[in-house]
PDB file with one MODEL, atoms N, CA, C and O in Angstrom:
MODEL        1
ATOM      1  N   UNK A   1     154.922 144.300 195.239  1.00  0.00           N
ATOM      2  CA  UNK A   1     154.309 144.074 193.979  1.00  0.00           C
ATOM      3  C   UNK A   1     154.340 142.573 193.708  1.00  0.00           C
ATOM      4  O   UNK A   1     155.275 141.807 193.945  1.00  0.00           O
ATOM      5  N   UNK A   2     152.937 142.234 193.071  1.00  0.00           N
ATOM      6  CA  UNK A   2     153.282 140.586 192.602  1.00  0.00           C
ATOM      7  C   UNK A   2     153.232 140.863 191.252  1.00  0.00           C
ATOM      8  O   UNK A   2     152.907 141.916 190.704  1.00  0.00           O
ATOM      9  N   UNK A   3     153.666 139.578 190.660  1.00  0.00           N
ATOM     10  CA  UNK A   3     153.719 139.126 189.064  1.00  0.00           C
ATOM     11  C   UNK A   3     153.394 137.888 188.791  1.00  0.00           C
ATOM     12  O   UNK A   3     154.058 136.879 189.026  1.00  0.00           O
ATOM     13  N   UNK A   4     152.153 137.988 188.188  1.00  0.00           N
ATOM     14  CA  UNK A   4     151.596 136.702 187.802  1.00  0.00           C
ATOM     15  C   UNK A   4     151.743 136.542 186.265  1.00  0.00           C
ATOM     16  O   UNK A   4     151.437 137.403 185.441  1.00  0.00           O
ATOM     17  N   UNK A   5     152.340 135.120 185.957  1.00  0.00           N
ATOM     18  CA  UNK A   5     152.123 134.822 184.475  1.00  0.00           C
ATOM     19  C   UNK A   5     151.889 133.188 184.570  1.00  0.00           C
ATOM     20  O   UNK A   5     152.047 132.273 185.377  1.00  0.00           O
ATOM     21  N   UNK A   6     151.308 133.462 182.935  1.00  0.00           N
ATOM     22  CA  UNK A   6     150.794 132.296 182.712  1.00  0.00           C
ATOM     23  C   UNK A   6     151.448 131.973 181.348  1.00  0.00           C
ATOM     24  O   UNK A   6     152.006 132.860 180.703  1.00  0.00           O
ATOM     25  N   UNK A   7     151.363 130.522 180.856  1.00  0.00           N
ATOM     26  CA  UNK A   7     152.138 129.567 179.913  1.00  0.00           C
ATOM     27  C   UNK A   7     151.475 128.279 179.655  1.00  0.00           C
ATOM     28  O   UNK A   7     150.999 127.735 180.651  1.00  0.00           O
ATOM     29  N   UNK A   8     151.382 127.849 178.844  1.00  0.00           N
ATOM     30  CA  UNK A   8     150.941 126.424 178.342  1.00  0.00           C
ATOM     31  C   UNK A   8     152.116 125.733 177.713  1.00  0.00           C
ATOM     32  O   UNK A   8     152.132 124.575 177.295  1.00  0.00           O
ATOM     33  N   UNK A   9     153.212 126.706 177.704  1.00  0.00           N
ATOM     34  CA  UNK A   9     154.172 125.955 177.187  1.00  0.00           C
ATOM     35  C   UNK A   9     155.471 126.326 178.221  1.00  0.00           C
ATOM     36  O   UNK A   9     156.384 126.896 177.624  1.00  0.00           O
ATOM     37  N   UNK A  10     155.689 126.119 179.546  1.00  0.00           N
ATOM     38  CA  UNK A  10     156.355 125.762 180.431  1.00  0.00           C
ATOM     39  C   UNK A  10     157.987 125.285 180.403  1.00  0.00           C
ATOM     40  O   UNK A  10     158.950 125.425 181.157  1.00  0.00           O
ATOM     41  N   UNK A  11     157.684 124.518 178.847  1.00  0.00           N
ATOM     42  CA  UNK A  11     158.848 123.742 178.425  1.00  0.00           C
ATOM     43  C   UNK A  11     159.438 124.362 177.840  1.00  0.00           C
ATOM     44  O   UNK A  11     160.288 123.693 177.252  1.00  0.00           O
ATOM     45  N   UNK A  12     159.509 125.645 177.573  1.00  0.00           N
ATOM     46  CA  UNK A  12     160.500 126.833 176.729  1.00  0.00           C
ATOM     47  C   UNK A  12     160.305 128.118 177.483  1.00  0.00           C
ATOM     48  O   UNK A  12     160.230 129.243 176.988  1.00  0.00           O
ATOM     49  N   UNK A  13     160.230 127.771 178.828  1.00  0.00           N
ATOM     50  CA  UNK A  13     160.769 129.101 179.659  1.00  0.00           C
ATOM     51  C   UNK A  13     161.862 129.334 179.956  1.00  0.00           C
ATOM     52  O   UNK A  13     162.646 128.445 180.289  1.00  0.00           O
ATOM     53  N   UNK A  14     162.229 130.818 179.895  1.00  0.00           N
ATOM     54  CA  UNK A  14     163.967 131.100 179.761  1.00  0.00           C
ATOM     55  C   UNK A  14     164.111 130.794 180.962  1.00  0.00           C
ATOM     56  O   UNK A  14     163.005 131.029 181.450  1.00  0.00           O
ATOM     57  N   UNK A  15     165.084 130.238 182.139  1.00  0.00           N
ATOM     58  CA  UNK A  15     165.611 129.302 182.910  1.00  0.00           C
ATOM     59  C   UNK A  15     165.990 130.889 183.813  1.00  0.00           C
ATOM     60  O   UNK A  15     166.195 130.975 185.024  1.00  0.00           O
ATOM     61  N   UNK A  16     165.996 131.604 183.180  1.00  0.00           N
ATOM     62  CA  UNK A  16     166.693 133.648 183.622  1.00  0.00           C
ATOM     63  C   UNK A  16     165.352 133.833 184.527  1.00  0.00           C
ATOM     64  O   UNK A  16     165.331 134.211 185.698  1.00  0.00           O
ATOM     65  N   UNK A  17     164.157 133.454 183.656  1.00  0.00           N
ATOM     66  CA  UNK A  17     163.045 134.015 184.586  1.00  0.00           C
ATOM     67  C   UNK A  17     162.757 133.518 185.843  1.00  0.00           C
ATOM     68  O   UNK A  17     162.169 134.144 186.725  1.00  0.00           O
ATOM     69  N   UNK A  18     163.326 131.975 185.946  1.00  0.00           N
ATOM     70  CA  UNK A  18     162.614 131.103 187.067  1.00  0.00           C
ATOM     71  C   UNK A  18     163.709 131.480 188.625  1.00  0.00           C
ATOM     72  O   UNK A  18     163.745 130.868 189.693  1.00  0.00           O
ATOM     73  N   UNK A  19     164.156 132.181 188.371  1.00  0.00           N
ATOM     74  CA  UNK A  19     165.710 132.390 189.258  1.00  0.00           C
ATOM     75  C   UNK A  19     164.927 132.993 190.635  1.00  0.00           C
ATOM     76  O   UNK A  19     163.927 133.705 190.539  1.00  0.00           O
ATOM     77  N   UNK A  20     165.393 132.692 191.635  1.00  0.00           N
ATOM     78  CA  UNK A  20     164.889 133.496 192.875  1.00  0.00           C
ATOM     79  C   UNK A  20     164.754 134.886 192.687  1.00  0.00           C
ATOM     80  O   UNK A  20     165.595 135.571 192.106  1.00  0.00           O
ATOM     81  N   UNK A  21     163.788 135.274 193.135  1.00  0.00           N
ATOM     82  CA  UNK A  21     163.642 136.625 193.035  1.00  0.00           C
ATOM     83  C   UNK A  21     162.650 136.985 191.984  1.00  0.00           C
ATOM     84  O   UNK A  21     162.357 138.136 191.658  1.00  0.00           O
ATOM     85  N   UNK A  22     162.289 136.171 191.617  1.00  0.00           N
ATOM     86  CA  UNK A  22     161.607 136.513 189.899  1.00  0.00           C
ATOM     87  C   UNK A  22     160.439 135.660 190.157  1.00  0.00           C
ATOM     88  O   UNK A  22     159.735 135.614 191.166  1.00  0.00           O
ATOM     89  N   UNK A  23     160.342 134.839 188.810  1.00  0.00           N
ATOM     90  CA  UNK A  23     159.319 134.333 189.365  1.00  0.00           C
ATOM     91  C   UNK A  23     159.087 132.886 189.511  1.00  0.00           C
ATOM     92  O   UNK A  23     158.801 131.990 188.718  1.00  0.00           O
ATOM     93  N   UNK A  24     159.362 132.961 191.142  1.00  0.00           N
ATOM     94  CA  UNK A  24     160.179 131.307 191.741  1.00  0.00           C
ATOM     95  C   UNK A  24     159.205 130.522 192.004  1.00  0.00           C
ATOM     96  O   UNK A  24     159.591 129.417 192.384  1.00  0.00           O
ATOM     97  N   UNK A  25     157.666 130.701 191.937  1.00  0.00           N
ATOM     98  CA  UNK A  25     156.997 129.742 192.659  1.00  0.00           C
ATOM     99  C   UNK A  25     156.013 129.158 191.843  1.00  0.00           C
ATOM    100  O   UNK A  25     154.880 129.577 192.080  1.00  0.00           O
ATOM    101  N   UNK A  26     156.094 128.396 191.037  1.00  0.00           N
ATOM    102  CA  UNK A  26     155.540 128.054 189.828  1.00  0.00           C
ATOM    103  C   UNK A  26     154.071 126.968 190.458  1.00  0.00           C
ATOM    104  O   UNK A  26     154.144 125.929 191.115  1.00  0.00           O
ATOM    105  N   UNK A  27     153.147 127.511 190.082  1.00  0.00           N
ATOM    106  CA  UNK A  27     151.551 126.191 190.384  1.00  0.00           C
ATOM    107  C   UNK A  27     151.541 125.831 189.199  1.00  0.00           C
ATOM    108  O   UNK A  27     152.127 126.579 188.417  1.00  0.00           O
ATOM    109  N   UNK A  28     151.016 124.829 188.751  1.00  0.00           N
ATOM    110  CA  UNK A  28     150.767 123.756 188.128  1.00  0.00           C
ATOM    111  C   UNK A  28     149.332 123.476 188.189  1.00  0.00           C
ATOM    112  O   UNK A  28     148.914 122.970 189.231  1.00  0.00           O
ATOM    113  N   UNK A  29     148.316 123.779 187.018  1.00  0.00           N
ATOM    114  CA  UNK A  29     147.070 123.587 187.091  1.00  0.00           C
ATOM    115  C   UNK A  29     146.910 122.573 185.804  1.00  0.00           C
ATOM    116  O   UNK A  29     147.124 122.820 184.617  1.00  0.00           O
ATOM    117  N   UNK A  30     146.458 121.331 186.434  1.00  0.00           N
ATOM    118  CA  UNK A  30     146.015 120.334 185.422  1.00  0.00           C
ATOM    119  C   UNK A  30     144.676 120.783 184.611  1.00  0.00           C
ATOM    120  O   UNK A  30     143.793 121.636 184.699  1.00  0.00           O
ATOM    121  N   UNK A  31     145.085 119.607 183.697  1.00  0.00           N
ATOM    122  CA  UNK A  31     143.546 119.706 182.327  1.00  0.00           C
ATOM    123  C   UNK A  31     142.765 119.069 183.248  1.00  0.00           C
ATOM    124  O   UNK A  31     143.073 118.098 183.940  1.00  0.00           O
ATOM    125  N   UNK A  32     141.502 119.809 183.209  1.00  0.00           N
ATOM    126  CA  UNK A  32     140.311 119.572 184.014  1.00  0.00           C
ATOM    127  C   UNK A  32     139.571 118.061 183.526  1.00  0.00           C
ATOM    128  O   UNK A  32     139.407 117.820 182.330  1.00  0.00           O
ATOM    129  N   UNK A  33     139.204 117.212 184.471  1.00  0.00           N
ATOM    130  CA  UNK A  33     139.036 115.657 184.078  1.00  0.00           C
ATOM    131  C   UNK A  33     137.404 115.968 183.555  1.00  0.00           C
ATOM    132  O   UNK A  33     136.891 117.080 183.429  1.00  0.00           O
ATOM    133  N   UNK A  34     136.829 114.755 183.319  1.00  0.00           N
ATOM    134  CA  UNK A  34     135.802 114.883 182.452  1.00  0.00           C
ATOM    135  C   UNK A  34     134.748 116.055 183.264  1.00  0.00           C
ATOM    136  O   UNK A  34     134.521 117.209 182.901  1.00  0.00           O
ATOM    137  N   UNK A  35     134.189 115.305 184.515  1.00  0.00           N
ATOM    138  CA  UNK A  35     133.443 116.406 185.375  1.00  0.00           C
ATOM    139  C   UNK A  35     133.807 117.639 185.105  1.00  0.00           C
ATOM    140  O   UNK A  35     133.072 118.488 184.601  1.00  0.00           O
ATOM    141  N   UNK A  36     134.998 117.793 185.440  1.00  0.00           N
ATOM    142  CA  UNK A  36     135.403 119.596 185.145  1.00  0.00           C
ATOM    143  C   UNK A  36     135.177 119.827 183.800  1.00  0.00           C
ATOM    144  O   UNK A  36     134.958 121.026 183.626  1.00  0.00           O
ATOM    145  N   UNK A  37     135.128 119.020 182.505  1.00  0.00           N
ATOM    146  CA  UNK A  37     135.300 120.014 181.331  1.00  0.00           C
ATOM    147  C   UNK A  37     132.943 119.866 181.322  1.00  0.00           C
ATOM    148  O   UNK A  37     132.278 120.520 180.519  1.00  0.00           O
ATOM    149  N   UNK A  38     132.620 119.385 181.849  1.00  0.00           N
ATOM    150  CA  UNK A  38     131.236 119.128 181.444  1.00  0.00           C
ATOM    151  C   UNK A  38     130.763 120.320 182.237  1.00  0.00           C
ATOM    152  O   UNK A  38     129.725 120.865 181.863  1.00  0.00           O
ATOM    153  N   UNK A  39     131.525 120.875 183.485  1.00  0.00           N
ATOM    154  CA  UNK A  39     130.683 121.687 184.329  1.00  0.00           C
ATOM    155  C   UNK A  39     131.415 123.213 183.872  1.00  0.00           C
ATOM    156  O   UNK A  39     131.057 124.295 184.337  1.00  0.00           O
ATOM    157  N   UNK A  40     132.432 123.038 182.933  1.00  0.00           N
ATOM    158  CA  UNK A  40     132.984 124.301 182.135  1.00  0.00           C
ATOM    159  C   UNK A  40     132.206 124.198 180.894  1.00  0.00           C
ATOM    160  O   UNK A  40     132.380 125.120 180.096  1.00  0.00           O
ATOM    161  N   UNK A  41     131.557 123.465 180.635  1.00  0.00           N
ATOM    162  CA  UNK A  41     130.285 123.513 179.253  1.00  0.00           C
ATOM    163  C   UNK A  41     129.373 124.141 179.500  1.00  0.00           C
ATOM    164  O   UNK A  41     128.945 125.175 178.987  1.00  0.00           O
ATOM    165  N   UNK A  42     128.865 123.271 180.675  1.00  0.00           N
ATOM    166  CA  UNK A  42     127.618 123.977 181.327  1.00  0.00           C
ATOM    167  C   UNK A  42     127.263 125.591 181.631  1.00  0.00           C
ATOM    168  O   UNK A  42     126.311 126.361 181.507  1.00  0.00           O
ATOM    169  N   UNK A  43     128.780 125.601 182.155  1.00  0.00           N
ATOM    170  CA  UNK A  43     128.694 127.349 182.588  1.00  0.00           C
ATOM    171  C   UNK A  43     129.060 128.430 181.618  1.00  0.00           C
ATOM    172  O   UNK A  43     128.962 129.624 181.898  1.00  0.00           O
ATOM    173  N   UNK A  44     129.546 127.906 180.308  1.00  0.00           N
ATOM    174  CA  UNK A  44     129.856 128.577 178.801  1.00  0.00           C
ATOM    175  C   UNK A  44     128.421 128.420 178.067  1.00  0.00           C
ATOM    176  O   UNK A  44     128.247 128.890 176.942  1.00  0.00           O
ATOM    177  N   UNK A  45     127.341 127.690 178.812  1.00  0.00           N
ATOM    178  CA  UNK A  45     126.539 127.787 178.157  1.00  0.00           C
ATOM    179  C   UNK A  45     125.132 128.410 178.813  1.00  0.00           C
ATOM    180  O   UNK A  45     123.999 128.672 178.410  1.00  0.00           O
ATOM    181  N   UNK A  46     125.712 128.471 179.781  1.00  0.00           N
ATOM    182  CA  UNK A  46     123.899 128.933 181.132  1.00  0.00           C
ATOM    183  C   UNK A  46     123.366 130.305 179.963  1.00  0.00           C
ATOM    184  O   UNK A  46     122.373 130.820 180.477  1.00  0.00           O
ATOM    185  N   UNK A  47     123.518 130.618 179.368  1.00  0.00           N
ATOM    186  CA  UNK A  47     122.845 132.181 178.836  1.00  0.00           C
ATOM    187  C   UNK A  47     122.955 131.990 177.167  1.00  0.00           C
ATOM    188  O   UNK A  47     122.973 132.896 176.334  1.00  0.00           O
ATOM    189  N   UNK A  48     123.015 130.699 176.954  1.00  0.00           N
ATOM    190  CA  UNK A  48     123.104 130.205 175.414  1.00  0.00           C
ATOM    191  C   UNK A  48     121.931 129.539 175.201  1.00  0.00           C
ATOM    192  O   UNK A  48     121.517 128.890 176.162  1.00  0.00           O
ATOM    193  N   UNK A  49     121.240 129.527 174.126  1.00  0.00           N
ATOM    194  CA  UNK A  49     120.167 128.644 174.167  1.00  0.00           C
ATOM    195  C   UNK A  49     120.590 127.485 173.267  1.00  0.00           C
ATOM    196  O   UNK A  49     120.678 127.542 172.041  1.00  0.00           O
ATOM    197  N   UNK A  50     120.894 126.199 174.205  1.00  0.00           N
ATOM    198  CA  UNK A  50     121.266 125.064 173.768  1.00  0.00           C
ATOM    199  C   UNK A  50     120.208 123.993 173.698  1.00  0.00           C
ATOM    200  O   UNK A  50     119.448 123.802 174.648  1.00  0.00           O
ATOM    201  N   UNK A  51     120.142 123.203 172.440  1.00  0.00           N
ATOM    202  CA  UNK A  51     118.747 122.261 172.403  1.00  0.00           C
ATOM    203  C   UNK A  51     118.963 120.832 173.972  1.00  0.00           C
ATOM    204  O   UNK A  51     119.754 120.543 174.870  1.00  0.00           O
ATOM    205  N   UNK A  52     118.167 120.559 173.619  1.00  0.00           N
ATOM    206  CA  UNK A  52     117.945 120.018 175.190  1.00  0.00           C
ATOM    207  C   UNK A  52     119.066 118.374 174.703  1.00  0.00           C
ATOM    208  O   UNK A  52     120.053 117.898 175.265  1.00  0.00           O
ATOM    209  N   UNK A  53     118.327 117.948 173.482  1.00  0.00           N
ATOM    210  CA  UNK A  53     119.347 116.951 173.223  1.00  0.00           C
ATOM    211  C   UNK A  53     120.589 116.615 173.186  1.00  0.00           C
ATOM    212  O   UNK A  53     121.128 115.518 173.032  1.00  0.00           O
ATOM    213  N   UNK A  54     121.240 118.264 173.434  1.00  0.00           N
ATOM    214  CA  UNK A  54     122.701 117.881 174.027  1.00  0.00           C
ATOM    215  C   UNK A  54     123.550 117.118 174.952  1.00  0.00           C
ATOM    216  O   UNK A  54     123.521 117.310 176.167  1.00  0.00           O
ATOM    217  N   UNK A  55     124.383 116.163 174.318  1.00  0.00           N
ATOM    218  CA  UNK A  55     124.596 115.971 175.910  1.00  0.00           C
ATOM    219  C   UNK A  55     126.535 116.297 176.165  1.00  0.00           C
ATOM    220  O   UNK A  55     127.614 116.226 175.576  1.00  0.00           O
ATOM    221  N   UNK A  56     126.121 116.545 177.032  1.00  0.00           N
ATOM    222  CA  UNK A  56     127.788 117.273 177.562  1.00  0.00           C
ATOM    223  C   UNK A  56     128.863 115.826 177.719  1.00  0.00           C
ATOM    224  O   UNK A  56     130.076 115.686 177.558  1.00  0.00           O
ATOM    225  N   UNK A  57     127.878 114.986 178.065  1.00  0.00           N
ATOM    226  CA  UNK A  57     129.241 113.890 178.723  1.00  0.00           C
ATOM    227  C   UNK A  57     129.345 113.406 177.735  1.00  0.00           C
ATOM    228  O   UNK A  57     130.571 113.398 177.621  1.00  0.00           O
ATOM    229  N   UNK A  58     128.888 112.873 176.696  1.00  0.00           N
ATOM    230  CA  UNK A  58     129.255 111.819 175.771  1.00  0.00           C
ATOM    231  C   UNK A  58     130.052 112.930 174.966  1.00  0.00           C
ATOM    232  O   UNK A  58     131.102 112.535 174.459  1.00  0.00           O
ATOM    233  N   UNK A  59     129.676 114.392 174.752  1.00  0.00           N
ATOM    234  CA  UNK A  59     130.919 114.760 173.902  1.00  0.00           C
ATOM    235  C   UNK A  59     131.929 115.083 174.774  1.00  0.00           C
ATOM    236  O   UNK A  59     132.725 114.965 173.841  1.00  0.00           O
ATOM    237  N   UNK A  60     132.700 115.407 175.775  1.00  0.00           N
ATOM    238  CA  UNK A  60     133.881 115.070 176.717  1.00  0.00           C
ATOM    239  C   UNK A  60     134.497 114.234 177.071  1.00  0.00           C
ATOM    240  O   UNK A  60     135.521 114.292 177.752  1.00  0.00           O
ATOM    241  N   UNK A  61     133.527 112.598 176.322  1.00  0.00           N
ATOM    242  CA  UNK A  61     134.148 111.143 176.519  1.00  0.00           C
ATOM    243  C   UNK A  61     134.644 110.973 175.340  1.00  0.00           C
ATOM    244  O   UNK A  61     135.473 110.103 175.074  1.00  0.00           O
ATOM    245  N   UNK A  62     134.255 111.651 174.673  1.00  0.00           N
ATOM    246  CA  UNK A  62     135.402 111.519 173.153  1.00  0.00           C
ATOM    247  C   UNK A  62     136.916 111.671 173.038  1.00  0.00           C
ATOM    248  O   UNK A  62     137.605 112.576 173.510  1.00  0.00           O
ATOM    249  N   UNK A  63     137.285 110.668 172.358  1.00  0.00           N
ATOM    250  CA  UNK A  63     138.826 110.271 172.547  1.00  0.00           C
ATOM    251  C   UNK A  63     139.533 111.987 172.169  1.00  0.00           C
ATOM    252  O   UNK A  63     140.609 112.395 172.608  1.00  0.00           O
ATOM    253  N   UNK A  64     138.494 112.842 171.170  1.00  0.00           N
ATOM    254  CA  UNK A  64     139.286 113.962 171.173  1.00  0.00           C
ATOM    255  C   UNK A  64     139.032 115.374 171.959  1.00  0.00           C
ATOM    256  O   UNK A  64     139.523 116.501 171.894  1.00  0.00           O
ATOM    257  N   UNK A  65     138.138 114.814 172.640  1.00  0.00           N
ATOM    258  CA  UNK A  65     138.492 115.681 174.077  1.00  0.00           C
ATOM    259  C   UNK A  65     139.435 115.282 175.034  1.00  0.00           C
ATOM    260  O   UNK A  65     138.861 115.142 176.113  1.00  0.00           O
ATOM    261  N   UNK A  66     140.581 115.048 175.105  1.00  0.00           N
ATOM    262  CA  UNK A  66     140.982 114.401 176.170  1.00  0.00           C
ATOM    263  C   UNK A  66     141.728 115.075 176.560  1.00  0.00           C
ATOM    264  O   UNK A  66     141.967 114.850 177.746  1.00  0.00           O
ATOM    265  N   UNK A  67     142.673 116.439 175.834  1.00  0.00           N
ATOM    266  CA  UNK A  67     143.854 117.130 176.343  1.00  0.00           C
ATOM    267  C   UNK A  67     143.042 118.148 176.135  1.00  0.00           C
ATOM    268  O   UNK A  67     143.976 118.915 175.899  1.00  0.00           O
ATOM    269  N   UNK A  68     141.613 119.188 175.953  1.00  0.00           N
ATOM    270  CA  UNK A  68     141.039 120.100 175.847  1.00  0.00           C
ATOM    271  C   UNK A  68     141.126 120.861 177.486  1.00  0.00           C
ATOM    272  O   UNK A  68     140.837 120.127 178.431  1.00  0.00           O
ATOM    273  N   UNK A  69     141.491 122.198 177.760  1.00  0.00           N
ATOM    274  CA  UNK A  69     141.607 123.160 178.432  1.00  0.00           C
ATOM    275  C   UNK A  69     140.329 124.226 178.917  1.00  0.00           C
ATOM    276  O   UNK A  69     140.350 125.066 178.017  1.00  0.00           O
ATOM    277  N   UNK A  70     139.700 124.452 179.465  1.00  0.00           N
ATOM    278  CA  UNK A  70     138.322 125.279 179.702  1.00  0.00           C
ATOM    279  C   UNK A  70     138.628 126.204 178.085  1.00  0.00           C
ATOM    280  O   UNK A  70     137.755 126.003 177.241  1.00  0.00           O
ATOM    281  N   UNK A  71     139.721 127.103 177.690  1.00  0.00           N
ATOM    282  CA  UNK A  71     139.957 127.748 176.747  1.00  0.00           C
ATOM    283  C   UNK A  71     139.333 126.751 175.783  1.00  0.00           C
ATOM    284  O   UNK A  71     138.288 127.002 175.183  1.00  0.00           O
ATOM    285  N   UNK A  72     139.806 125.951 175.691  1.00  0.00           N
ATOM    286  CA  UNK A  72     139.862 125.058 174.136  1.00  0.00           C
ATOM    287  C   UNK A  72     138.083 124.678 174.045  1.00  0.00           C
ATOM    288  O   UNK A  72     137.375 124.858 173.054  1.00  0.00           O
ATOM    289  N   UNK A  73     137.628 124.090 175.439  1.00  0.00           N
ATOM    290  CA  UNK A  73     136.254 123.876 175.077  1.00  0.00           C
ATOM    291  C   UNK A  73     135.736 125.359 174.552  1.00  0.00           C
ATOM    292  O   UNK A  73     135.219 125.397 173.436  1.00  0.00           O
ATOM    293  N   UNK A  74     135.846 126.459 175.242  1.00  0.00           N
ATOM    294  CA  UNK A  74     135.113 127.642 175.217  1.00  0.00           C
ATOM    295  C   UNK A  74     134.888 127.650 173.802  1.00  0.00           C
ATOM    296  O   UNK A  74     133.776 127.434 173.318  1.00  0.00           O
ATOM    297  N   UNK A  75     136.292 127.985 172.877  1.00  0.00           N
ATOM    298  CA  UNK A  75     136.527 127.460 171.599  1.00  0.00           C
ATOM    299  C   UNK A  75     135.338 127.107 170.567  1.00  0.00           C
ATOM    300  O   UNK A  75     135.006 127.643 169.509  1.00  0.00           O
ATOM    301  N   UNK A  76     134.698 125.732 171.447  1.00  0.00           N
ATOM    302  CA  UNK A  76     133.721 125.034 170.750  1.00  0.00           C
ATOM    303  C   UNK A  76     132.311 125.272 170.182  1.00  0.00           C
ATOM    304  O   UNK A  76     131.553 124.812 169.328  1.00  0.00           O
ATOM    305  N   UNK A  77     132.383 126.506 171.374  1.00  0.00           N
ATOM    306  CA  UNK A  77     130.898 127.296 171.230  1.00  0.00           C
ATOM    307  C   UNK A  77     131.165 128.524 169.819  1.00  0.00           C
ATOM    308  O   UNK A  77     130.148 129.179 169.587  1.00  0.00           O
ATOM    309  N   UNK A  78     132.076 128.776 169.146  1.00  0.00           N
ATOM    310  CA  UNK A  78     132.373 130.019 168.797  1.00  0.00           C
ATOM    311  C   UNK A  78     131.779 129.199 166.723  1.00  0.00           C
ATOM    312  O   UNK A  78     131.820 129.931 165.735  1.00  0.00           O
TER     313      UNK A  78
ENDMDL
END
């Protein structure tokens, strides 16, 4: 059997869980850099009808996109 979990907050995992046997092998997936959050826009939006004047990069170059998560953009559409 496997066990997959997930966390955004890493920094308050009980220290019980990480123990051999459990769940020892921790990946690490970074915040996606600008390319990645523009081509996670793109694909939150292929079946949206978005005006053409959008543009994806200049809003992902914004100082407050900078710690945004595929989740957090998804977010944006809602």
């Amino acid at each position: 059997m496997f066990v997959i979990a997930a966390t955004n907050r890493p920094d308050i995992l009980d220290p019980a869980i990480l123990r051999p046997g459990r769940i020892d092998r921790p990946l690490y997936v970074p915040l996606p850099d600008d390319l990645g959050k523009v081509q996670i826009l793109e694909a939150l939006c292929r079946k949206s009808p978005i005006d053409s004047s959008v543009n994806f990069q200049a809003l992902v170059a914004r100082p407050e996109a900078a710690n945004l998560t595929g989740a957090d953009l998804s977010h944006l559409l809602t």
